[in-house]
C-alpha positions in Angstrom: -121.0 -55.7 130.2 -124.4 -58.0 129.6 -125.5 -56.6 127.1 -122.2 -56.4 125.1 -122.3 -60.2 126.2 -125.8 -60.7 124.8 -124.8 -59.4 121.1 -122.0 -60.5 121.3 -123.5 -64.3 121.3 -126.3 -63.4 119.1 -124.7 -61.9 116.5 -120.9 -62.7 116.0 -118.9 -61.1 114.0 -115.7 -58.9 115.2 -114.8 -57.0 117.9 -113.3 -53.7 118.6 -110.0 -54.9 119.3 -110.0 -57.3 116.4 -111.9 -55.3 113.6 -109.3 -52.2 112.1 -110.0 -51.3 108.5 -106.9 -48.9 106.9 -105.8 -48.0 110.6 -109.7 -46.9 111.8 -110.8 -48.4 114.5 -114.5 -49.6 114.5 -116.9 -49.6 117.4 -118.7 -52.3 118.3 -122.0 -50.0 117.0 -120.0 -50.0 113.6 -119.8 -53.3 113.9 -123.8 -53.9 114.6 -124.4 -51.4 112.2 -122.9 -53.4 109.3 -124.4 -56.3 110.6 -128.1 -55.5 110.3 -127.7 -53.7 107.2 -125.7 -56.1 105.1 -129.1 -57.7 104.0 -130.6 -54.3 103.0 -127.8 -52.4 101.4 -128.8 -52.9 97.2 -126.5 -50.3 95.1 -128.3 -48.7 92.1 -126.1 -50.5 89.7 -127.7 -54.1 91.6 -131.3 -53.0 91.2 -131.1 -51.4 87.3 -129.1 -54.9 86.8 -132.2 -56.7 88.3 -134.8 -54.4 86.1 -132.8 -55.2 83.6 -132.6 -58.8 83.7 -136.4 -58.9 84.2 -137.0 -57.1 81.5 -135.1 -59.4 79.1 -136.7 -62.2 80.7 -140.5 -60.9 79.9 -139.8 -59.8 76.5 -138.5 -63.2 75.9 -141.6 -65.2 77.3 -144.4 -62.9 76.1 -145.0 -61.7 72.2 -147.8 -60.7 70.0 -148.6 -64.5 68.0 -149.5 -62.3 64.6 -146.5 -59.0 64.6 -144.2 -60.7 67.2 -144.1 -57.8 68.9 -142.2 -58.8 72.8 -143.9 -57.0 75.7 -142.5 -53.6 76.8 -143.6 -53.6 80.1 -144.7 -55.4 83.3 -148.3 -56.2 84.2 -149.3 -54.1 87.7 -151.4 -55.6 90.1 -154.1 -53.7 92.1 -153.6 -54.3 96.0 -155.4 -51.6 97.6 -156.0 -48.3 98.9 -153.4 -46.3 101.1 -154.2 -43.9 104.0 -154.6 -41.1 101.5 -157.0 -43.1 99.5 -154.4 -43.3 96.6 -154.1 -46.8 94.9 -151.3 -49.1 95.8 -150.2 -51.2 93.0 -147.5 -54.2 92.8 -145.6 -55.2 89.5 -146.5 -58.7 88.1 -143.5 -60.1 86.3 -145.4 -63.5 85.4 -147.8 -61.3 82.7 -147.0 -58.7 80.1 -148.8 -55.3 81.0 -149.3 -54.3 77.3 -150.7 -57.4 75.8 -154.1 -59.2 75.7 -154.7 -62.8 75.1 -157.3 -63.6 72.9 -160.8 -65.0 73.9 -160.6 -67.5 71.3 -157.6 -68.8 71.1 -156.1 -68.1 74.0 -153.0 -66.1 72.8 -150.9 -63.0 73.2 -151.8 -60.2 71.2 -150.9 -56.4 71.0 -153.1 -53.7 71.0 -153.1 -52.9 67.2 -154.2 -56.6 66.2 -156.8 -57.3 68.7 -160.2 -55.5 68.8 -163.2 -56.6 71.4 -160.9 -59.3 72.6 -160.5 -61.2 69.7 -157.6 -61.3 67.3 -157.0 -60.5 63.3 -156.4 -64.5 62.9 -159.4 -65.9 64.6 -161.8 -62.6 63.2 -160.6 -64.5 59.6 -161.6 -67.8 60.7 -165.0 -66.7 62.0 
């Protein structure tokens, strides 16, 4: 067989004759199977671990400067429109989606201690 050739030289890994798991005895499609999807096989467990290490890591970067309030949740980017003219958004980790930065001096804020962009410490100062 070629083509069993061909994969065979590409992708390495073991053969039918080589590869029994508790007595089973894998094809080589098994095999190839495995193979490809290795990469792309996440368990839930892995991606809610992910979430929430991200999650940690943003509340520990971003916080109101006057309440100290961390950030509760992700920024989300616009990217465009789908075929069904619905909006296709991506999550920004690198910015807190429930804080503001001031327009003076240039600092996290909530939404409770910021009003037209500019927050309750710098409103005192003006």
């Amino acid at each position: 067989n070629s083509f069993y050739y061909i994969i065979r030289v590409v992708a390495p890994f073991k053969t039918v004759s080589h590869n029994k798991i508790k007595g089973v005895q894998m094809s080589w499609k098994d095999d190839i199977n495995r193979y490809l999807d290795a990469p792309y096989i996440k368990t839930e467990a892995a991606e809610q671990a992910e979430l929430n290490r991200r999650m940690v890591e943003l509340k520990s970067k971003f916080w109101c400067h006057i309440c100290n309030t961390s950030a509760k949740k992700p920024a989300e980017k616009y990217v465009g429109m789908n075929g069904d003219y619905s909006s296709i958004y991506q999550t920004d980790w690198s910015n807190p989606g429930d804080l503001t930065k001031c327009k003076n001096c240039d600092k996290w804020t909530c939404a409770k201690d910021i009003h037209r962009g500019i927050c309750k410490l710098c409103a005192k100062r003006l």
